[in-house]
C-alpha positions in Angstrom: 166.6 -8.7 96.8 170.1 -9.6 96.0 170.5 -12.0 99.2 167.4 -13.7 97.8 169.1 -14.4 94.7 172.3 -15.3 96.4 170.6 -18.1 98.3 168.8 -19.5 95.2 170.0 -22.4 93.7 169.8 -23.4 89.9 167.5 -26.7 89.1 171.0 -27.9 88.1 172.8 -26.9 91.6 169.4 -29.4 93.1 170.2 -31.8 90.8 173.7 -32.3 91.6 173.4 -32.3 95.2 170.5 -34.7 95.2 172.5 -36.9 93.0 175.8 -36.9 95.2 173.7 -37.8 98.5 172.3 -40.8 96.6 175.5 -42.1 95.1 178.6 -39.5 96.1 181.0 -39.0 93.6 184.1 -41.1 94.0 187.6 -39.6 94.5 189.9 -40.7 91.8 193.5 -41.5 92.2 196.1 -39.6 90.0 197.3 -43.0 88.5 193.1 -43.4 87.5 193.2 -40.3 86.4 195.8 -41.1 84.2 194.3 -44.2 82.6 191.2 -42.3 82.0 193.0 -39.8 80.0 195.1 -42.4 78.2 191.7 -44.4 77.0 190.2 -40.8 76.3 193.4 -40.6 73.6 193.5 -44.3 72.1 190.1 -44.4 71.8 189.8 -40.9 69.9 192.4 -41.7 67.9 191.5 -45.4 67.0 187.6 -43.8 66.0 189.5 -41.4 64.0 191.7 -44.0 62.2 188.5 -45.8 61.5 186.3 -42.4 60.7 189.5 -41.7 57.8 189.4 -45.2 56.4 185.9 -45.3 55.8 185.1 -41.7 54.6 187.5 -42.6 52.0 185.8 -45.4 50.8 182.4 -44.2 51.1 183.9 -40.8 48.9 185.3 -43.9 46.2 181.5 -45.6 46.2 180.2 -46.3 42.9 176.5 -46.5 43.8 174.3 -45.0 47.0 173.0 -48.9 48.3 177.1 -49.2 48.9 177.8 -45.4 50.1 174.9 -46.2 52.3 175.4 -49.0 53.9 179.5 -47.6 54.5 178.1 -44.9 56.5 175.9 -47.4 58.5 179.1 -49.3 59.0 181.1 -45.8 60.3 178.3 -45.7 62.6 178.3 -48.9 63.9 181.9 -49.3 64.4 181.9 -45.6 66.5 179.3 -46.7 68.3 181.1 -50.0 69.2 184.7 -48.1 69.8 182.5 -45.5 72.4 180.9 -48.3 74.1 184.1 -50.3 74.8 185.5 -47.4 75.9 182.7 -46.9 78.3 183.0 -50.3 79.9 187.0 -50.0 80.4 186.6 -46.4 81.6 184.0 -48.3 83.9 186.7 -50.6 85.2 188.9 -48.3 85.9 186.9 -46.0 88.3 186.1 -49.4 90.2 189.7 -49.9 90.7 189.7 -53.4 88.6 
């Protein structure tokens, strides 16, 4: 019973190996590494700048149409700041 468990692999164990015989996962240099971890910072910090600045004025908002559309801006600009750093994490695993 126990080597029958042994030999069983999770739906996520398929998954992953599936996945890496279709597109393997590529080896990243330590300088890549690097830059990844770099971005991973700037990024955080510049969406937490931007989470500070507008918490404070949504906090200061006279009326909820103004509070409102502050938090759809906070959203909007995280989204944007996650995105870019997407597409330059992107570049950087394709060595450009």
């Amino acid at each position: 019973m126990v080597d029958k468990q042994a030999k069983m692999k999770s739906a996520y164990e398929l998954a992953m190996a599936r996945l890496n015989k279709t597109a393997p996962a590529a080896k990243l240099t330590a300088a890549q590494k690097k830059q990844l971890a770099e971005l991973d910072s700037r990024y955080a910090a510049k969406i937490a700048e931007r989470e500070i600045s507008l918490n404070s004025e949504i906090a200061k908002a006279a009326d909820f149409e103004r509070e409102e559309s502050l938090r759809d801006l906070l959203i909007n600009a995280r989204k944007k700041l996650q995105a870019e750093l997407a597409e330059k994490k992107d570049r950087v695993r394709a060595g450009k």
